[in-house]
Each structure stands twice: as structure tokens, then as C-alpha cells.
N, C-alpha and C positions, 0 to 999 in steps of 0.2 A: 383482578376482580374475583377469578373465580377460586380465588384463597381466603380472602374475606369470608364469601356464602358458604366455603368448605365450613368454616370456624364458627360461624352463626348456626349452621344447622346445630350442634351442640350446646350451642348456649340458650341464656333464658331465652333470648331475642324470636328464638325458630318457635312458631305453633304446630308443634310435633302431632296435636290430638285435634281430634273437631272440636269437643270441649273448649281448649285452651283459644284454639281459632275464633268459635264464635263469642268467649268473652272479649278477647282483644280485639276483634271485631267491631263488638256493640261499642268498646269505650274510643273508640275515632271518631271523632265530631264531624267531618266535612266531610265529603265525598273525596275529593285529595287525597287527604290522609288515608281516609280508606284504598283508593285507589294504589297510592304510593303503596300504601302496608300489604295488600296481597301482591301488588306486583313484585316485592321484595319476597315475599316467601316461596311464589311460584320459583323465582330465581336462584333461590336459594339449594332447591332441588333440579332444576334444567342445571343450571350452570354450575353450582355448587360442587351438586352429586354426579353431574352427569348422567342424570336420568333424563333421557333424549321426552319419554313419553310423557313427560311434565308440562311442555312445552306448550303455549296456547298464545298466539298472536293476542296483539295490543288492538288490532283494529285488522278489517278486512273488507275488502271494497268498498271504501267509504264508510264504511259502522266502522263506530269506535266503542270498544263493549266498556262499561261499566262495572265498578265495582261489585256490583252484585252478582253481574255474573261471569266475572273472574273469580268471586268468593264462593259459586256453585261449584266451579272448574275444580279449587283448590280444595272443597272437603270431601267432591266426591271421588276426582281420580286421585288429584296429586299425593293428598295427605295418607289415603289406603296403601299406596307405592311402597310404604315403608315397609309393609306385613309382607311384600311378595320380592322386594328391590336388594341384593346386597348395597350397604353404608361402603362405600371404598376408604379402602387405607388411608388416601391422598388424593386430594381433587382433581381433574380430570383435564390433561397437558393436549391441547387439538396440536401436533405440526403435521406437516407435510409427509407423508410415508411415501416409499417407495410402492409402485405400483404389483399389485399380487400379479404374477407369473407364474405359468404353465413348467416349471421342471423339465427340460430335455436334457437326461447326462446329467454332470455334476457341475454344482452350483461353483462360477469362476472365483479366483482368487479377489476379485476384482468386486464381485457385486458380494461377497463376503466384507470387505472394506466399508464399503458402501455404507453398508448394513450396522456396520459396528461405530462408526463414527455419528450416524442418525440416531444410536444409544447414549455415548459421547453426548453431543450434541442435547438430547433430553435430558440427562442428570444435570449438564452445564447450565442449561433453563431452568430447572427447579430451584437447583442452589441459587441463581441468580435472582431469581424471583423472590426466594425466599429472604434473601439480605435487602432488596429495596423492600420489601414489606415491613422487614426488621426497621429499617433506617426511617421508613415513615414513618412508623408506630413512635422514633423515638424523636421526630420531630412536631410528633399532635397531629399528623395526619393519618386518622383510622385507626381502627382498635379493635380486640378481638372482641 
């Protein structure tokens, strides 16, 4: 998923500007659409960019917020993010890391391994991810 919103943020699809936002905005008829279309842009930056501070829950004890004000959310924090945020290279891979430790002496042969194959492992996922993207794209499932 978060290769998709990587690839929307540059395209027309992403409301990069509050401008663009609140035209796109006015021309969603229903509340849905609305709803759908900023929740797709907030996502586009959380999960996208990996911009943690994008992030704004669908609902909370019991309130379920509304489009409007998810669309407040999205032109006052989300969409300024870009003037202060670096754009990453590459969308943003969450696995498992090993735990940060305290250094005593030298680091073992062992948790050296470790380490290199959890690199391994990351480039193995990207490339992977990136051919079933490929392979949907060329069965009409998804597009940049």
C-alpha cells in the first residue's frame, strides 16, 4: 500500500496545495466521497511519506470525525509538512529491527550477521514488493 501513496504523492491525484485541496474538495458531492478523498490524502503522507505527524485517527471514543474536520486536519497540519518535511527517496519499509544496545567491547561476529542479513532481508522486501506491484499493475490491478 504504502507504494501506491508513495507514487500518488507526485501525481495529479495528491492535493499538494490548500488551493488545489479545497477545489477538489468543493467538487465531492457526498459526504463519502469527501470523507474517502481526504482520508486518501492524509494516507498518502502518514503512510505514503512516512510522515508519523500526519497521522490523525478515523474516530475516537466513540466520535467518528467527519469530513470537515479531517479536511481542517489536512490543510492546517498535514499539507504545511511539505515546507518543513524531507520527500523520501522511497516509501518507508516498517520491519522488525533489532533492539538499540548499550556497546560493552566489540560488537560480536555474530550480532554483526545479524545485522547484515536484516539489510538482506530489507532490499529482498523492496524488490519483492516492487515486482508484485509490477505484476498487478499489469493485470489492471492499481496504477500509478
Amino acid at each position: 500500500m504504502a507504494l501506491y501513496l508513495y507514487d500518488q504523492y507526485t501525481s495529479p491525484r495528491c492535493w499538494r496545495t490548500v488551493k488545489d485541496a479545497k477545489h477538489f474538495y468543493a467538487c465531492l458531492k457526498s459526504e463519502t466521497a469527501r470523507l474517502t478523498g481526504v482520508k486518501e490524502q492524509i494516507l498518502i503522507c502518514y503512510w505514503g511519506l512516512g510522515w508519523e505527524d500526519a497521522h490523525h485517527p478515523w474516530s475516537s471514543e466513540g466520535h467518528t470525525y467527519t469530513s470537515k474536520q479531517l479536511f481542517k486536519w489536512l490543510l492546517e497540519i498535514v499539507i504545511p509538512m511539505a515546507n518543513n518535511w524531507d520527500i523520501p527517496s522511497e516509501p518507508p519499509l516498517n520491519m522488525p529491527l533489532l533492539p538499540e544496545m548499550v556497546e560493552l567491547g566489540t560488537v560480536s561476529g555474530l550480532a554483526k550477521d545479524l545485522e547484515q542479513e536484516n539489510k538482506n532481508n530489507k532490499e529482498a522486501m523492496k524488490s519483492k514488493a516492487a515486482r508484485i506491484k509490477g505484476e498487478r499493475e499489469d493485470m489492471g490491478f492499481g496504477d500509478k
